[in-house]
C-alpha positions as CSV (number, residue, x, y, z in Angstrom):
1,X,11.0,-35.3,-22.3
2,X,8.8,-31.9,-22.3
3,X,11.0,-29.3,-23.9
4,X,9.6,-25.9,-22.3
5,X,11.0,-25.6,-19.6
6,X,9.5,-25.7,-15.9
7,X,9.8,-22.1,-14.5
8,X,11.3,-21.5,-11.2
9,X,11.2,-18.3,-8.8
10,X,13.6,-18.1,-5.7
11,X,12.9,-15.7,-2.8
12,X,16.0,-15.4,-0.6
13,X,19.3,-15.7,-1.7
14,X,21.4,-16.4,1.5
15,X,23.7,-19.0,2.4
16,X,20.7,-21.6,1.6
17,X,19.4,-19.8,-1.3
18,X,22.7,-19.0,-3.1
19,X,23.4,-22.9,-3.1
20,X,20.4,-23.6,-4.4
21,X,21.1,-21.3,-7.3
22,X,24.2,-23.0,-7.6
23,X,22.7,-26.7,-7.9
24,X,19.9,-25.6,-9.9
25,X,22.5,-24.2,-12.5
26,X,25.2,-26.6,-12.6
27,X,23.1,-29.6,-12.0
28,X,20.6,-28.8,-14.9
29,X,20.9,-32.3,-16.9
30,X,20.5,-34.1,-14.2
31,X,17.4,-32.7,-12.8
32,X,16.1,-32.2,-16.0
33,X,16.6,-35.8,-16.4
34,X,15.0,-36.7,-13.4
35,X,12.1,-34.7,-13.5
36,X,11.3,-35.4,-17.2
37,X,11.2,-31.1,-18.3
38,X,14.2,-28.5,-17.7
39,X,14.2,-26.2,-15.0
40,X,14.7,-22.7,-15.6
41,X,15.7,-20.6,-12.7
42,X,14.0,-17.0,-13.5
43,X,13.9,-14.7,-11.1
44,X,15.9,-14.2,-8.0
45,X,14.2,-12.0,-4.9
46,X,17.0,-10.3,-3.0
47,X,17.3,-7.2,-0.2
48,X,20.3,-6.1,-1.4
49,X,21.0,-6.3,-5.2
50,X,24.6,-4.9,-5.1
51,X,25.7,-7.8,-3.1
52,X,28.1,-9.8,-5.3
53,X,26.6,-13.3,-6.0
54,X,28.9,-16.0,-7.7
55,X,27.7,-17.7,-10.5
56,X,24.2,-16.0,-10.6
57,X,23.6,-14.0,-13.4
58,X,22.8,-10.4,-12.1
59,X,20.4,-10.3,-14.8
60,X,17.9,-12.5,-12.3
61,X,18.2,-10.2,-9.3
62,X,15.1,-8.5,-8.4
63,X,14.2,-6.4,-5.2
64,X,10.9,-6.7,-6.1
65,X,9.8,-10.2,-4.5
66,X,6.2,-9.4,-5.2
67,X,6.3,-8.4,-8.8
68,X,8.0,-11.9,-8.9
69,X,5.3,-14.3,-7.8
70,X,2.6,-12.1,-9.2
71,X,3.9,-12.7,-13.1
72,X,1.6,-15.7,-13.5
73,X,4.2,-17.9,-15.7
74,X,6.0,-19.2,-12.4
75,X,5.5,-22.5,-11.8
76,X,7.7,-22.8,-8.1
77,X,8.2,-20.4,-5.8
78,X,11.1,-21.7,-3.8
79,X,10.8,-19.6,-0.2
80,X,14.3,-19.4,1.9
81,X,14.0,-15.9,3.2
82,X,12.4,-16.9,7.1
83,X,10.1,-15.1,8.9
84,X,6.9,-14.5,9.0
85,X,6.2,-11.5,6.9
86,X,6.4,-10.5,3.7
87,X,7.3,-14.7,3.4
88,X,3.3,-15.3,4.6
89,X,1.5,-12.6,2.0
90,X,4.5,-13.4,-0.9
91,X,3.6,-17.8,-0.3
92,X,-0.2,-17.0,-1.0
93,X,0.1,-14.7,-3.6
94,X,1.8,-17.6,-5.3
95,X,-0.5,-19.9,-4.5
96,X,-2.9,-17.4,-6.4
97,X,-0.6,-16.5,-9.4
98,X,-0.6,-20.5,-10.3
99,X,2.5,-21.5,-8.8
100,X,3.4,-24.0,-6.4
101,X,5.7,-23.4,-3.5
102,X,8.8,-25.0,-1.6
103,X,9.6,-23.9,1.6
104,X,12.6,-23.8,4.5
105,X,10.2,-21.6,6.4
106,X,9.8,-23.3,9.7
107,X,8.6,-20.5,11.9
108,X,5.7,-19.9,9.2
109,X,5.0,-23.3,9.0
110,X,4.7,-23.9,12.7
111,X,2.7,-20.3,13.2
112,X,0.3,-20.8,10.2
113,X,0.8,-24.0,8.7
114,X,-3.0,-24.5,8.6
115,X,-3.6,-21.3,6.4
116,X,-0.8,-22.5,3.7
117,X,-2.0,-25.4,3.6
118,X,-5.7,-24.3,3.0
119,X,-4.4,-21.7,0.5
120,X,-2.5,-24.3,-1.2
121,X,-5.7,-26.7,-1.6
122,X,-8.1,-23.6,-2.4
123,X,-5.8,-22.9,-5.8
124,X,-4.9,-26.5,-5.9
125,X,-1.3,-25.8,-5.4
126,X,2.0,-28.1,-3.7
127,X,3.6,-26.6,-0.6
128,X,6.6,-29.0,0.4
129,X,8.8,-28.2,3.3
130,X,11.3,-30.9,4.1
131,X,13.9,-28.6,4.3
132,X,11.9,-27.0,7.5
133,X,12.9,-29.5,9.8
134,X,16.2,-31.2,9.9
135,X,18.5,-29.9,7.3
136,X,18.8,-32.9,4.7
137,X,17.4,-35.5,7.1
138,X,14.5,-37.0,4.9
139,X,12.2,-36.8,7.6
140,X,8.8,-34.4,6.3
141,X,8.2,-36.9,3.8
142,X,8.5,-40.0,5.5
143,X,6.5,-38.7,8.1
144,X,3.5,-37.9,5.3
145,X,4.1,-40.4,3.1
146,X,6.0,-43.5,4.0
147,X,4.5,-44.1,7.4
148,X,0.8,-42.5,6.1
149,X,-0.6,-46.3,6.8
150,X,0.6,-46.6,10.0
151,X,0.6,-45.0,13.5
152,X,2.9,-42.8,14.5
153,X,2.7,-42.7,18.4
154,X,6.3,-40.9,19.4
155,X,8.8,-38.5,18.2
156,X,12.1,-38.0,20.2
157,X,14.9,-36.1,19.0
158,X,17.8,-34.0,18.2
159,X,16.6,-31.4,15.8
160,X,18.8,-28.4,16.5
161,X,22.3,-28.4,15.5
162,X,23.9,-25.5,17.3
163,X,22.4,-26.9,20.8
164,X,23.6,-30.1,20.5
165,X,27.3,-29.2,19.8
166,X,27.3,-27.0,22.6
167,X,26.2,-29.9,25.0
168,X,28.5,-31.9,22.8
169,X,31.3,-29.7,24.0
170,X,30.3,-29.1,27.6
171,X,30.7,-33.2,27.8
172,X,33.3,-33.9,26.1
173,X,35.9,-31.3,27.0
174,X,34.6,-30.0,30.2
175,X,33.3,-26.5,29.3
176,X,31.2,-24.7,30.8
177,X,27.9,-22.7,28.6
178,X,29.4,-19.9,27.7
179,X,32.7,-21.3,26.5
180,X,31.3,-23.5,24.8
181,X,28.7,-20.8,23.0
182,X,31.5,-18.9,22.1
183,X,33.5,-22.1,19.3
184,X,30.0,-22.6,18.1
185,X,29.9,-19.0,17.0
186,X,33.5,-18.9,16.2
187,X,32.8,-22.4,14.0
188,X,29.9,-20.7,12.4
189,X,27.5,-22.8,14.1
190,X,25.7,-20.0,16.2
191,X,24.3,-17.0,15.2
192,X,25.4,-13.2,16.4
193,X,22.3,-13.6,18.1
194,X,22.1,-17.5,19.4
195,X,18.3,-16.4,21.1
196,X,16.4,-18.9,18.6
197,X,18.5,-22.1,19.4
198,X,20.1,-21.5,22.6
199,X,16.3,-20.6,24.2
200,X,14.5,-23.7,22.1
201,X,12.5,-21.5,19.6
202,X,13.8,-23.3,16.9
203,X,13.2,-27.1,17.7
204,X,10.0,-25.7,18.9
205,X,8.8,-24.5,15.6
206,X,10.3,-28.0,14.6
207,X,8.6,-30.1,17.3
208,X,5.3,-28.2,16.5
209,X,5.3,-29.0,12.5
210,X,6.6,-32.9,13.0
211,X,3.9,-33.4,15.9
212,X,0.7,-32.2,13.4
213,X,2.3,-34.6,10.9
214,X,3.0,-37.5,12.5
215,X,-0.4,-37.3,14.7
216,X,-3.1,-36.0,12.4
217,X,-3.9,-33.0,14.1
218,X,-2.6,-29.0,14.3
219,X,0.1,-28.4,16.4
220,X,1.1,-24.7,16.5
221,X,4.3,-23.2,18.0
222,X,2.9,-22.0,20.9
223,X,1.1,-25.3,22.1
224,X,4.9,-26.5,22.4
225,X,6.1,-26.5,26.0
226,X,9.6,-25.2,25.5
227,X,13.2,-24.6,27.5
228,X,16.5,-24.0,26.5
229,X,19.5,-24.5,27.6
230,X,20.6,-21.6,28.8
231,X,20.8,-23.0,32.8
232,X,22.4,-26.3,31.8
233,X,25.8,-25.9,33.6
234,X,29.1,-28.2,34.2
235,X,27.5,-29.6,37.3
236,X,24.2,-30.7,35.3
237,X,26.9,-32.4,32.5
238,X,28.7,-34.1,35.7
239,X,25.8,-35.3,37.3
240,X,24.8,-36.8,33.8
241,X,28.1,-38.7,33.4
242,X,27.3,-39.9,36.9
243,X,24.2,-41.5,36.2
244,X,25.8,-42.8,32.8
245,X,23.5,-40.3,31.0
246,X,24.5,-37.5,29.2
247,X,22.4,-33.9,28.2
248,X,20.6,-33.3,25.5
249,X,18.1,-31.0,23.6
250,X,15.1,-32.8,23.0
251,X,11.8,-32.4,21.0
252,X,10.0,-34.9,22.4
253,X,5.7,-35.3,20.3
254,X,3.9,-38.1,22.2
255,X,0.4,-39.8,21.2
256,X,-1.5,-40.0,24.7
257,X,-1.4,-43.7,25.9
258,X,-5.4,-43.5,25.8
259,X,-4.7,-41.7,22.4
260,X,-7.4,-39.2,23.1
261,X,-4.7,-36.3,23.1
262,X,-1.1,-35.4,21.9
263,X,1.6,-33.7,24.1
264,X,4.8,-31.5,22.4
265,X,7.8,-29.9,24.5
266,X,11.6,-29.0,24.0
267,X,13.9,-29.1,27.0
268,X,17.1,-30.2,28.2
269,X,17.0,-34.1,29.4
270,X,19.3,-36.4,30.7
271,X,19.6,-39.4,28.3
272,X,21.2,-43.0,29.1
273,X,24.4,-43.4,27.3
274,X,23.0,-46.6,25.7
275,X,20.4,-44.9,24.1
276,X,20.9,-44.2,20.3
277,X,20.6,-40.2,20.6
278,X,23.2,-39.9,23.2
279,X,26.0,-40.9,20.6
280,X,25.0,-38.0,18.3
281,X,28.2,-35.8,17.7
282,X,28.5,-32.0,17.5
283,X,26.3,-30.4,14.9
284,X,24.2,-33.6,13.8
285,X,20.7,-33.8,14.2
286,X,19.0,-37.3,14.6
287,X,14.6,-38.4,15.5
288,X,13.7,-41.1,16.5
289,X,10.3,-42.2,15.2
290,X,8.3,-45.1,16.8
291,X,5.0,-46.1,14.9
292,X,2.8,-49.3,15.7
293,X,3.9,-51.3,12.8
294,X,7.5,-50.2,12.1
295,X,9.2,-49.9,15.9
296,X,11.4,-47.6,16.0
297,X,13.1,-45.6,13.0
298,X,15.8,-43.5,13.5
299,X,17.0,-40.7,11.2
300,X,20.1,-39.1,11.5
301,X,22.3,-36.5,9.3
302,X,23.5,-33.1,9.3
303,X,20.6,-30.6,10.3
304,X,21.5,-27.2,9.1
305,X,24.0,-25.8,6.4
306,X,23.6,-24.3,3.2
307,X,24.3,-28.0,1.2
308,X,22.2,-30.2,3.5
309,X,19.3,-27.7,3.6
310,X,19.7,-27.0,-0.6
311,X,19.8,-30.7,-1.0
312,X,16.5,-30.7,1.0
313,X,14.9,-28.1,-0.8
314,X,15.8,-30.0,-4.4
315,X,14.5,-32.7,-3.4
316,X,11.0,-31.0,-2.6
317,X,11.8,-29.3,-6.4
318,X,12.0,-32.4,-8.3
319,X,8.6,-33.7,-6.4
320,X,6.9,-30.8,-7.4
321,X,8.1,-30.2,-10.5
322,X,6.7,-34.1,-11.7
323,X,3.4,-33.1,-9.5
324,X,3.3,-30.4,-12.2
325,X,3.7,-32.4,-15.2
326,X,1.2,-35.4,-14.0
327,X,-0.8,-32.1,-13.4
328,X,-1.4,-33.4,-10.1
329,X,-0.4,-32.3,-6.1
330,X,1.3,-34.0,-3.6
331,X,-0.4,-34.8,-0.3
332,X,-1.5,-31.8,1.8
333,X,-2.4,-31.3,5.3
334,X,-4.1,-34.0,7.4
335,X,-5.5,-32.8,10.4
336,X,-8.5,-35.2,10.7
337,X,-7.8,-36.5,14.2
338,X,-8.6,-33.0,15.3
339,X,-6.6,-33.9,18.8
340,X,-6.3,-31.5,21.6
341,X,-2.3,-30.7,22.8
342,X,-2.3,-31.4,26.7
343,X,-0.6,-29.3,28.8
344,X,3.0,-29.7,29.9
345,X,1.2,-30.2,33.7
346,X,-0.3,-33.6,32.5
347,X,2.9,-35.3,31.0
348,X,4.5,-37.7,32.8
349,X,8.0,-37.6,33.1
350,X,11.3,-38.7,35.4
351,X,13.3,-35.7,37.3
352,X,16.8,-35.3,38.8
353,X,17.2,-32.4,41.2
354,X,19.7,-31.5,42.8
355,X,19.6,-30.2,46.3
356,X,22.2,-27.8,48.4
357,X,20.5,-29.0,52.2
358,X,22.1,-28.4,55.6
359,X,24.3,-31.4,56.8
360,X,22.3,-32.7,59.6
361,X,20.4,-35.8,60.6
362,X,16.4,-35.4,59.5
363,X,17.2,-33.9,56.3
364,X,16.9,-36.7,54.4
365,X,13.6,-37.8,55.6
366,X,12.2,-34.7,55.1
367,X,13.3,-34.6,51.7
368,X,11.1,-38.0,51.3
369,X,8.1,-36.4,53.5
370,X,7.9,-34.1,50.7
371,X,8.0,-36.1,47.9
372,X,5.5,-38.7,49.7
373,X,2.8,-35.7,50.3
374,X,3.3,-35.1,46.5
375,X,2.9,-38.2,45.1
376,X,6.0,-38.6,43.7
377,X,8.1,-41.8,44.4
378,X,11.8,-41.9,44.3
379,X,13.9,-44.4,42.3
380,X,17.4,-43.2,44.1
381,X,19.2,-40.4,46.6
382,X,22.6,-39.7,46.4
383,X,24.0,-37.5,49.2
384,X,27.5,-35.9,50.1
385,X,28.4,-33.6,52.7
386,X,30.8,-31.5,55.2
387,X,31.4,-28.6,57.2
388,X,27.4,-28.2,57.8
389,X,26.9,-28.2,53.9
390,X,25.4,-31.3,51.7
391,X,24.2,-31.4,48.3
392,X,20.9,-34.2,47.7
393,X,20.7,-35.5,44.7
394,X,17.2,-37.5,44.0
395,X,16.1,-39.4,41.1
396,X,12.5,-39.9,40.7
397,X,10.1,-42.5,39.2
398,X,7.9,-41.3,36.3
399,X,4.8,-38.4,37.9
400,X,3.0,-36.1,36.0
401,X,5.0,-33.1,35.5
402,X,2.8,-31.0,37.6
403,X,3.4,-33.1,40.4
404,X,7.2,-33.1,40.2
405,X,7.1,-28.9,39.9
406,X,4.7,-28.9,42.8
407,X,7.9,-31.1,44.8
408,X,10.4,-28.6,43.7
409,X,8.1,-25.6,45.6
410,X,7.3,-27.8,48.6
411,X,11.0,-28.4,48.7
412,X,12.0,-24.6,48.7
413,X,9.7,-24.1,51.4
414,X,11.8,-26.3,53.8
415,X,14.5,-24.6,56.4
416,X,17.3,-26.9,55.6
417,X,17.0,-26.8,51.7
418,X,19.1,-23.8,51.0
419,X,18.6,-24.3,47.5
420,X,17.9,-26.1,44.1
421,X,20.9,-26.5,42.2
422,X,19.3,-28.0,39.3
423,X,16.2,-29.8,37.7
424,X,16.9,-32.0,34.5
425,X,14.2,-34.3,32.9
426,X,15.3,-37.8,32.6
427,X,14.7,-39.2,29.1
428,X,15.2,-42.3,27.0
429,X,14.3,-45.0,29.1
């Protein structure tokens, strides 16, 4: 075993950060052991130095994240402060100063993943990011390595914990959104400001950096079609049980069937309840990965927290760290396919919508008129009604989503629709 020690820099020191101090420190034999050189934790990046931090010594605290990575005897920069800036400028400079970088940075990496990864190769550096997407679900890796000789045509999953528990909880106990928002703060599950999961940015970011990976190409952020779940109500959960479905958050990164483009989107979809996904409890996170020679793969485990996401980022350490001893790098981008992201017009999906119509004969049939002019077939109606009121409830077949959204307008159009209740996505089948 190498003696001098491998030299590590950490920038953040958060709930994700602070237990990766912790590991790095009290798990020092073993990683040393694994890795084949100690690790030496040096320098600590922080906003606010005076805040206590247990079983760091204060000694490592720095405000000064940029003096840090500049000192040129770093050998991994491990990134968990979020954001795009200063993380962007204080990743490159890294790069630059002769250190390779781990990363939890998801928004960065789904905004300008192609730049760090170019940066990386210019210096010859590592960036790893499994922690990025799906707390301590080995999933990054897989993608690049495990399944780099095969063909990845379809991602589907549940990569957002504080989403999926409130769904969780809207079907399971009958609670409607914003009870159910309000445990997940209260558990520590959402943030004071729940924008980022509740409205989909997060599984977007995530959708956007497992689509370039598992299909060759660049996929940023905004090239993902994206909904949150803001409208689902108790009606939508109903309507779900109904069916024998229930609602989840999905990123969904499909491989065209003609494989000339790639499609990426988040939304709220109505899943059957024999499908693996739907059993997913609570905060867990769990993708499904089908490639031409393995069938389907499914990976499941908690998706946020500060030990799943530090075991994630340790993980990336230990790879690194032996990349730096073989004086070698891990694999970096692949982006050859060079594949063009469709719009979410051209995808083809199923729809439920739900109708409020007047209760009178013709309805019905001009429900169907509507659909026929649009091109969309229906798979089933469901209707109920009295005192002059019905609601409609259709089911479609698979249509290209711009068909099914130019149905919904039609449909608004007619005299005895009085309104749309709902429009879910039906997934999973």
């Amino acid at each position: 075993m190498r003696t001098r020690p491998l030299k590590v820099a950490l920038l953040g020191c958060g709930v994700v950060g602070s237990e990766v101090a912790r590991i790095v420190t009290t798990h020092a034999d073993d990683l040393a052991a694994r890795i084949g050189a100690p690790v030496e934790l040096v320098g600590v990046a922080v906003r606010r130095p005076s805040k206590v931090r247990e079983g760091i010594d204060p000694a490592l605290i720095t405000t000064d994240a940029t003096a840090l990575v500049q000192r040129g005897d770093i050998d991994v920069v491990i990134e968990v402060i979020g954001g795009i800036e200063p993380a962007r400028t204080l990743i490159t400079t890294a790069f630059e100063n002769g250190a390779s970088v781990v990363s939890a940075n998801k928004a960065l990496l789904a905004e300008d993943g192609a730049a760090l990864h170019a940066a990386a190769e210019k210096y010859g550096r590592d960036l790893y990011y499994e922690a990025a997407v799906a707390g301590a679900i080995p999933l990054v890796r897989p993608l690049r390595e495990s399944l780099a000789g095969d063909k990845v045509n379809r991602v589907l999953g549940i990569v957002n914990g504080t989403t999926n528990f409130i769904l969780d909880k809207m079907d399971t106990s009958g609670a409607g959104y914003s009870e159910a928002l309000d445990e997940a703060t209260a558990l520590g599950y959402a943030e004071a400001d729940p924008t980022a999961d509740v409205e989909g940015f997060d599984a977007a970011a995530k959708a956007a950096i497992l689509a370039g990976i598992a299909f060759h190409t660049r996929v940023k952020i905004g090239d993902v079609h994206r909904e949150g779940i803001t409208e689902v109500t108790a009606a939508d959960i109903a309507s779900a049980r109904g069916m024998g479905c229930t609602v989840k958050l999905l990123a969904i990164c499909e491989r065209a069937a003609d494989g000339a483009s790639v499609t990426a989107r988040v939304h709220p979809a109505m899943i059957p309840l024999s499908h693996p996904l739907a059993s997913v409890r609570e905060a867990y996170n769990a993708v499904f990965v089908e490639a031409e020679a393995a069938g389907q793969l499914m990976f499941y485990g908690p998706g946020a927290g500060g030990s799943p996401t530090a075991s994630a980022v340790l993980g990336d350490l230990v790879a690194v760290c032996r990349n730096k001893l073989g004086e070698a790098t891990g694999p970096g981008e692949s982006a050859y396919t060079r594949l063009p992201v469709s719009p979410m017009g051209e995808v083809v999906t199923r729809y439920h919508i739900s109708l409020d119509v007047a209760d009178k004969p013709g309805v019905l049939a001009q429900v169907a008129t509507v659909f026929a002019e649009q091109g969309v077939s229906i798979d089933t109606v469901r209707q109920q009604g009295k005192d002059g009121e019905a609601s409609l409830v259709v089911v479609t077949h698979r249509a290209p989503d711009a068909a099914l959204s130019g149905t919904v307008e039609a449909l608004r159009k007619l005299d005895t629709v009085r309104g749309v209740a709902s429009i879910m996505r039906v997934e999973g089948e």
